[in-house]
C-alpha positions in Angstrom: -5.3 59.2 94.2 -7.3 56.3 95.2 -10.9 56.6 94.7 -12.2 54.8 98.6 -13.5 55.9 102.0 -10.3 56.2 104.5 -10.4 53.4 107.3 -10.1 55.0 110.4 -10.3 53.8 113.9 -12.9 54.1 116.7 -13.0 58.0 117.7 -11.9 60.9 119.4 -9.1 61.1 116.2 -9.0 64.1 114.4 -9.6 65.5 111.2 -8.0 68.3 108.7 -10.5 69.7 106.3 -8.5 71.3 103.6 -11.0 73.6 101.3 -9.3 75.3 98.4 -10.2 77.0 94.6 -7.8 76.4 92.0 -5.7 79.1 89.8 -5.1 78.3 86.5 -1.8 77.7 86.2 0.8 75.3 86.8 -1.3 72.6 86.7 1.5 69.7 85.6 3.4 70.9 88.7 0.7 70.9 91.1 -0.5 67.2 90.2 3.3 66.0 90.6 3.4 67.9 94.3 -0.2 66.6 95.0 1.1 62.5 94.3 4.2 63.4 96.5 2.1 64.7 99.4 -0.3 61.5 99.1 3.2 59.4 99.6 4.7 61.4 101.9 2.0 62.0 104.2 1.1 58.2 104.0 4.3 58.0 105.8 3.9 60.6 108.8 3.4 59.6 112.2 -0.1 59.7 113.5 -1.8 59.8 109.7 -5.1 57.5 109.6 -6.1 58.1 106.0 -7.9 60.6 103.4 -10.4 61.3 101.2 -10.2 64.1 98.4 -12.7 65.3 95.6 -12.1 68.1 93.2 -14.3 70.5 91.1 -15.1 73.8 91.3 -14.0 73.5 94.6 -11.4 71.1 95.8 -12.1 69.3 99.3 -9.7 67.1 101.1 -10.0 65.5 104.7 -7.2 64.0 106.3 -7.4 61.8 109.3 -4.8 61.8 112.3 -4.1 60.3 115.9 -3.5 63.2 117.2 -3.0 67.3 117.5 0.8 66.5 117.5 0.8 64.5 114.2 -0.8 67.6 112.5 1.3 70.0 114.0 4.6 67.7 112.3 2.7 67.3 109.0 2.1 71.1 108.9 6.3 71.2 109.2 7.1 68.5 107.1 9.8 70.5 105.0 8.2 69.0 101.8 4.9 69.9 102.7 6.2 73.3 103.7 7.2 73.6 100.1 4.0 72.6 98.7 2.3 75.1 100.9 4.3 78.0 99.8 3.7 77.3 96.1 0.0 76.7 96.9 -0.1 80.5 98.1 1.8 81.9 95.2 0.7 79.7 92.4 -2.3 77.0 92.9 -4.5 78.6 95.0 -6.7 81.9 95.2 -8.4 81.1 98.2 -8.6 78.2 101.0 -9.1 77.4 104.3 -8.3 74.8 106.4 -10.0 73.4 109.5 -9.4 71.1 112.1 -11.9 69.0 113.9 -11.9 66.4 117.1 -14.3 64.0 115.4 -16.3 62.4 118.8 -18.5 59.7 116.6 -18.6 57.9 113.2 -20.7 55.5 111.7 -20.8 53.8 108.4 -22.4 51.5 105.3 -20.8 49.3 102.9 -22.3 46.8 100.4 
């Protein structure tokens, strides 16, 4: 996963917040489905970017055009399959939230 700040355009665009805590297993499979979401969801409709940390607590916000571009995302059949094992496997608790963002501002070097 590349280490920047997404580029995204002048607001309203949305945002997905996607808070989670790691179980601890399957970790090989879970970093294979977690490159294959970064590719596939670089290719969805309406995607504007993301950034993603992990620790204790894994955090990743992902940027969209639009409510519609979510709501195809969220039924992407591969994504759908990640999802799934993320509730029986990787996961023991997340939550995930989405926001209209209304104003952004930035610094760079």
């Amino acid at each position: 996963m590349e280490t920047m700040i997404a580029k995204t355009p002048k607001p309203p665009y949305y945002a997905v917040i996607f808070t989670s805590i790691r179980t601890d297993i399957e970790d090989y499979e879970y970093k294979k489905m977690a490159l294959k979401m970064e590719e596939e969801v670089k290719l969805a409709n309406g995607f504007l970017g993301m950034e993603s940390a992990r620790d204790a607590i894994g955090i990743t916000i992902s940027y969209w055009k639009d409510l519609e571009s979510i709501r195809a995302w969220k039924a992407h059949t591969e994504h759908q399959k990640a999802q799934q094992n993320g509730i029986s496997k990787w996961y023991s608790a997340f939550k995930t939230r989405i926001c209209q963002v209304e104003r952004d501002y930035e610094f760079t070097l």
